[in-house]
C-alpha positions in Angstrom: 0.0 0.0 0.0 1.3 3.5 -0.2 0.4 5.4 2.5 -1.3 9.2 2.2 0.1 11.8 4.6 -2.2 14.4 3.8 -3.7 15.1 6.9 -6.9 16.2 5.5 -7.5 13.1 3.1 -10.3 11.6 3.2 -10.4 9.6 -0.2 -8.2 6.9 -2.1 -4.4 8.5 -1.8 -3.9 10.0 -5.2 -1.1 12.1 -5.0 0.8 9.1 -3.8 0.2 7.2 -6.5 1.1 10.1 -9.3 4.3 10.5 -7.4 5.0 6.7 -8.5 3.0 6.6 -11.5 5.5 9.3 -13.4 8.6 7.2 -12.5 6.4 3.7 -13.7 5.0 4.9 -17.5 7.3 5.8 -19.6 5.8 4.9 -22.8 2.3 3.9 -24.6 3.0 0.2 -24.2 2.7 0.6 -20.3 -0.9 1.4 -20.3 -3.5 0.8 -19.1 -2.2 0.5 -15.7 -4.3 -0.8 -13.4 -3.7 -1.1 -9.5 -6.4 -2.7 -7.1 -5.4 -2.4 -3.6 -7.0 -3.9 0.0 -5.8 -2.1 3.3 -6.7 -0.2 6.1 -7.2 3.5 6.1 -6.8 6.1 9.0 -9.0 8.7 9.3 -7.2 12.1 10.6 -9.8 14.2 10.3 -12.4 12.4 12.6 -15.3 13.1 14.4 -18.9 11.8 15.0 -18.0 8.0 15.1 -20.5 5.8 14.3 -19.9 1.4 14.0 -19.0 0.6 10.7 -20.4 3.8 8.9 -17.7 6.4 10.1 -14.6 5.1 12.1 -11.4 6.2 13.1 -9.7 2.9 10.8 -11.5 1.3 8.7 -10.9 -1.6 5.7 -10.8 -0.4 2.4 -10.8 -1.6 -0.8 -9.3 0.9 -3.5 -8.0 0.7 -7.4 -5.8 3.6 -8.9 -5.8 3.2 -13.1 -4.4 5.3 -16.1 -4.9 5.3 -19.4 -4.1 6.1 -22.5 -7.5 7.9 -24.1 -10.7 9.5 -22.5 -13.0 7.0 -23.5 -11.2 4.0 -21.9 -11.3 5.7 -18.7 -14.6 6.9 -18.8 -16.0 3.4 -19.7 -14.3 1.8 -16.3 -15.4 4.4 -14.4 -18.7 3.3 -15.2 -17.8 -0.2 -15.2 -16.3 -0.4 -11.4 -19.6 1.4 -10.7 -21.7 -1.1 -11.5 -19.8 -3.8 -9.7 -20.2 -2.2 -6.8 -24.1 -1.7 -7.2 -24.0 -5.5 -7.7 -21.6 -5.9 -4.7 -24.8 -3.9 -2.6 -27.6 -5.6 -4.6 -26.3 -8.9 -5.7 -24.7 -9.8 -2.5 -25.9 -7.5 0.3 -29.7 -7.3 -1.0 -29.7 -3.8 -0.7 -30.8 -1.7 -3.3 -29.0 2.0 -4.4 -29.1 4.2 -6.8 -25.7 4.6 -8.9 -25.7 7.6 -10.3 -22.8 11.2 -10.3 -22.3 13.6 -7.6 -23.2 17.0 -7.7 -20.3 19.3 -8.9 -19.8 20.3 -4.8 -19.2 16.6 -4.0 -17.7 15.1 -6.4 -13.9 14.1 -5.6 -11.5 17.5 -4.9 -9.5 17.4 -8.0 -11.3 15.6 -10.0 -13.5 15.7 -13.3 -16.3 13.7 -12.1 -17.3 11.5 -9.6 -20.2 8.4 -10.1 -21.3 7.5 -6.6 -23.5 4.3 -5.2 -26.2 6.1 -3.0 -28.0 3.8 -0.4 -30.9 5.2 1.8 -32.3 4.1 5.5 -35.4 4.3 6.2 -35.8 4.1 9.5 -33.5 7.1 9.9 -34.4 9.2 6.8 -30.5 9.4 5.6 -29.0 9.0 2.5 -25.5 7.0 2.8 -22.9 7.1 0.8 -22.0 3.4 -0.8 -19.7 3.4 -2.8 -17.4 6.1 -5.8 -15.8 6.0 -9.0 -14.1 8.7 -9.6 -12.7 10.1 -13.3 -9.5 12.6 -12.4 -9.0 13.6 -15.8 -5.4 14.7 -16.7 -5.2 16.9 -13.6 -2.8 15.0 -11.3 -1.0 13.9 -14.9 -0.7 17.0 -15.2 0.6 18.3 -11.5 2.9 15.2 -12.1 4.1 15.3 -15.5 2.5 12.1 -16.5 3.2 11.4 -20.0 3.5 8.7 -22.6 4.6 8.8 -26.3 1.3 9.3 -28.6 1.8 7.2 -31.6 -1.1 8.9 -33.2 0.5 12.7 -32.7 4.3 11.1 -33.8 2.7 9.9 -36.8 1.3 13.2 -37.2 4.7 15.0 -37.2 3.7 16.6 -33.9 6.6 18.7 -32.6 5.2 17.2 -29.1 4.4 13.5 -29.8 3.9 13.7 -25.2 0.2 13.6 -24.1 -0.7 13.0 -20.1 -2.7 9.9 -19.1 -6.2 10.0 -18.3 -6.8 8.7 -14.4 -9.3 6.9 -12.7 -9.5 6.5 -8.4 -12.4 3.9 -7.1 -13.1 2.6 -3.6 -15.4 0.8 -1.8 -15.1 0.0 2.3 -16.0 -1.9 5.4 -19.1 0.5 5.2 -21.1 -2.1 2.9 -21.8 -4.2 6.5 -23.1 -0.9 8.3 -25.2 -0.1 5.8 -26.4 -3.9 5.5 -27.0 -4.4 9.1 -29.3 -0.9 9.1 -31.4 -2.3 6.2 -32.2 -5.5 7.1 -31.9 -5.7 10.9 -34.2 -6.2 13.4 -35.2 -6.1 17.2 -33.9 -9.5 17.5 -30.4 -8.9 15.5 -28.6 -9.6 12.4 -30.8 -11.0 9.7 -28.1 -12.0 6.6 -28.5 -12.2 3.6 -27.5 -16.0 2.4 -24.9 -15.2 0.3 -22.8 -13.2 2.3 -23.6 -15.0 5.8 -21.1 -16.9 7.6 -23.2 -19.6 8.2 -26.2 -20.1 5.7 -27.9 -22.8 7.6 -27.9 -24.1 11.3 -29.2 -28.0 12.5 -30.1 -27.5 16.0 -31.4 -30.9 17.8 -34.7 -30.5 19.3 -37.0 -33.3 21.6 -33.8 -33.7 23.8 -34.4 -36.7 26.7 -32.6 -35.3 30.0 -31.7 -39.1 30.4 -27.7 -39.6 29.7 -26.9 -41.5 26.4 -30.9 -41.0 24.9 -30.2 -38.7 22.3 -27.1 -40.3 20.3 -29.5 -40.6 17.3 -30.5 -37.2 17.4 -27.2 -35.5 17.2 -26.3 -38.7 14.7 -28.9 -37.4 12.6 -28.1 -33.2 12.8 -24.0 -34.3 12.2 -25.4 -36.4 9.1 -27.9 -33.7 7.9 -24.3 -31.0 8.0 -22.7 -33.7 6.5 -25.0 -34.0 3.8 -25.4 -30.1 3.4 -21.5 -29.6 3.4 -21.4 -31.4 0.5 -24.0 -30.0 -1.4 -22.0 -26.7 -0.9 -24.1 -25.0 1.9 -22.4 -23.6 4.4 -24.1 -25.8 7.3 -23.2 -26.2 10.5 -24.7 -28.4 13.8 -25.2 -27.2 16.9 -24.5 -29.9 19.4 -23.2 -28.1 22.4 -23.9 -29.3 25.5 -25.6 -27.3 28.4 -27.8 -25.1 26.1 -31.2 -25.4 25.7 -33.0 -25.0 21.8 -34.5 -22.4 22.7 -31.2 -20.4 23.9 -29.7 -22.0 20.4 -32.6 -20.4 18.7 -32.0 -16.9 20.0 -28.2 -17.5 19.7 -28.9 -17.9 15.9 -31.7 -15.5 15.6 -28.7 -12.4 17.0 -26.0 -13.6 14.3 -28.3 -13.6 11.5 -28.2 -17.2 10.2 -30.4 -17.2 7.1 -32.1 -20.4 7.8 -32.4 -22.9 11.0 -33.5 -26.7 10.5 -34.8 -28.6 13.6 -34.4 -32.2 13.8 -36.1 -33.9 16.7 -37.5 -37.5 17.1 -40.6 -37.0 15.0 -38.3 -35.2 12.3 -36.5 -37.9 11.8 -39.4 -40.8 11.9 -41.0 -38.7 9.2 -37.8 -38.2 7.2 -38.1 -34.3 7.7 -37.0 -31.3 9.2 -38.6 -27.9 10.5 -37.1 -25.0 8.7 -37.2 -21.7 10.1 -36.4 -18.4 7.8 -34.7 -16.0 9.6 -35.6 -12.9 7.2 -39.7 -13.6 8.2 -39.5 -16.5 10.9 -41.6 -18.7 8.3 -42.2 -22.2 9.4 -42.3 -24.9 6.9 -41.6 -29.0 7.0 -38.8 -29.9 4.4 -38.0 -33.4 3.5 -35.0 -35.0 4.3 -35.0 -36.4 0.6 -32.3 -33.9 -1.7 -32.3 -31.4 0.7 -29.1 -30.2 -0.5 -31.4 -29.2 -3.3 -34.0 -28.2 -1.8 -32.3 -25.7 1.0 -30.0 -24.3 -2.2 -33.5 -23.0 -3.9 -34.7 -22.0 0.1 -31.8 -19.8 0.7 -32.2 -18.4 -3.0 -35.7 -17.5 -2.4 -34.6 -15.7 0.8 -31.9 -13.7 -1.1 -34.2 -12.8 -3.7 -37.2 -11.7 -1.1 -35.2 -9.6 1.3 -33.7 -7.8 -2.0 -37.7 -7.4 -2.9 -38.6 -6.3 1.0 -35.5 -3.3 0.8 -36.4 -2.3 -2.1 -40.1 -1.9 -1.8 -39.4 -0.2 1.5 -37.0 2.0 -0.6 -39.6 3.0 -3.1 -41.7 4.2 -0.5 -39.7 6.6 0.8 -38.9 8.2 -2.2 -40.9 11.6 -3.3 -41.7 13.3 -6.2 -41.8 17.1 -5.4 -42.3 20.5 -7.5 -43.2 22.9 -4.4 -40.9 24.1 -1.8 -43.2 24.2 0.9 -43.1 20.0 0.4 -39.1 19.9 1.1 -39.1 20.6 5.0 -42.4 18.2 5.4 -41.0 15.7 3.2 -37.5 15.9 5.2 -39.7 15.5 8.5 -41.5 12.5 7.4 -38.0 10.9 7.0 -38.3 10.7 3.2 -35.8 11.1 -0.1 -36.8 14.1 -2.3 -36.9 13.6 -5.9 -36.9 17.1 -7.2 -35.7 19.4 -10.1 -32.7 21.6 -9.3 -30.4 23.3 -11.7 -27.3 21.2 -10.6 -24.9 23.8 -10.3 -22.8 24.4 -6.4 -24.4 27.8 -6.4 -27.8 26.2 -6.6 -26.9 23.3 -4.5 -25.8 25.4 -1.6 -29.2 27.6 -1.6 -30.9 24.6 -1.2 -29.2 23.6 2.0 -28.9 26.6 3.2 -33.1 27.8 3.2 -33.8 24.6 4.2 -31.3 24.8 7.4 -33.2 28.0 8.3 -36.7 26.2 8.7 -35.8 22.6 10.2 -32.7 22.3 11.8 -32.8 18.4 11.7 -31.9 18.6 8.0 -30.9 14.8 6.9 -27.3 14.9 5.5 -25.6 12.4 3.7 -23.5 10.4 5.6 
């Protein structure tokens, strides 16, 4: 990693990388260069610090890229965005809305930035997901990034030298704050199968307080994981000792395992097993026949209905408005306005500013 000193930083390290990137191209033939990088970041200027969302140090995933024409650059930009809406909505089932930050957020420096924008609804806030940043031949140009141009040599060019076109993309440890806001609740996590740790958990149940009685109950739950394992679930059985079902139950409930099976005496005389979603606590007898099958669809329902549950909740909350007198209200009612502005700073500031002045709770973006 190459660190960023800039005590005021609070995006992917440019500078750092230009510094390195003049001494690395050297010609045409040395492009695109691409750079994808996982570390930690520290943030200097910090305050207001908030579990996952806005931390001191967090984990961070960032890519630095140069290229040789506009177009190339502008088509990853787009292309690293769209990975990271699938990243939110393919994996996290939450939904956002890619789209480019106004010109008084986009990235300090650069040309334009594309941005992943999530949205909580029990809070009201917008949250920042996820950017792609173009940077233009601006730090090229601070840096004296250059390559040979074949096309301007050919030409006859006096100066055959044109500066590379950057990119700057990151996404962080963020994604699981914003996850655990959306789908929640009162009783804990609720994961969403692809991205939980555990997708399924056998937990024995009818349990006989009488020593040796219920070898053929955890026989059964150790063969059901056995089974699951090697249908490529991530399965695991709950066979400790001392803890009632019910406290397993909860215990699973709070970490947000996708699905539960129960296998009790009955269960197992009827070749079956209770399945419990997590997502909406629905109760259904499965059979014991291809389950590996039949818990791989289960767990791909609930991926696909918790991505339908966000995003239906999302929907909701977002307004159409043409009046100002609906901003504040809408704002109140913990809402997203949809609304025509002229996109320019000037414009963009007035807004914030007259609606500071009549509701002081004014949701921010994270």
């Amino acid at each position: 990693m190459y660190p960023c000193k800039s005590p005021i930083s609070k995006y992917p390290c440019n500078h750092a990388h230009s510094q390195d990137y003049a001494k690395w191209i050297n010609s045409h033939r040395d492009l695109p260069l691409k750079l994808n990088q996982w570390n930690s970041v520290v943030r200097w200027e910090f305050k207001n610090p908030q579990p996952f969302l806005r931390t001191r140090e967090f984990l961070w995933q960032e890519g630095h890229t140069a290229f040789m024409h506009k177009h190339e650059a502008d088509q990853e930009v787009l292309d690293i965005l769209d990975l990271y809406r699938r990243v939110y909505e393919e994996l996290l089932a939450v939904p956002v809305v890619p789209g480019t930050k106004s010109v008084n957020e986009k990235f300090a420096g650069g040309d334009y930035t594309t941005t992943v924008e999530g949205f909580i609804p029990t809070t009201g806030r917008g949250i920042q997901g996820g950017t792609s940043h173009h940077l233009g031949q601006n730090f090229s140009k601070m840096f004296d990034i250059t390559v040979d141009d074949p096309v301007k040599r050919a030409n006859g060019d006096v100066d055959p030298r044109t500066h590379v076109f950057q990119n700057s993309w990151g996404l962080s440890t963020r994604t699981l704050g914003v996850m655990v806001m959306i789908h929640g609740d009162d009783q804990g996590l609720v994961l969403p199968p692809r991205v939980a740790l555990q997708q399924v958990v056998i937990v024995p149940v009818g349990l006989s307080k009488s020593e040796g009685k219920n070898e053929t109950i955890y026989d059964a739950c150790s063969k059901l994981e056995k089974t699951l394992l090697a249908a490529g679930i991530r399965a695991k059985a709950d066979l400790r000792e001392g803890y009632t079902p019910g406290w397993k139950f909860n215990d699973w409930e709070m970490r947000g395992t996708p699905l539960r099976l129960e296998l009790g005496p009955r269960d197992i005389a009827n070749n079956s097993a209770l399945a419990v979603r997590r997502y909406d606590n629905n109760k259904s007898s499965i059979p014991l026949d291809n389950i590996g099958e039949t818990v791989k669809n289960t767990l791909e329902e609930i991926q696909a209905a918790m991505f339908e549950r966000a995003k239906a909740q999302q929907d909701t909350c977002f307004k159409k408005i043409s009046q100002w007198d609906e901003v504040v209200p809408t704002l109140d009612n913990k809402q997203a306005l949809v609304l025509p502005w002229c996109e320019d700073g000037e414009c963009e500031d007035a807004i914030k500013d007259r609606s500071k002045s009549q509701y002081v709770g004014l949701i921010e973006v994270v």
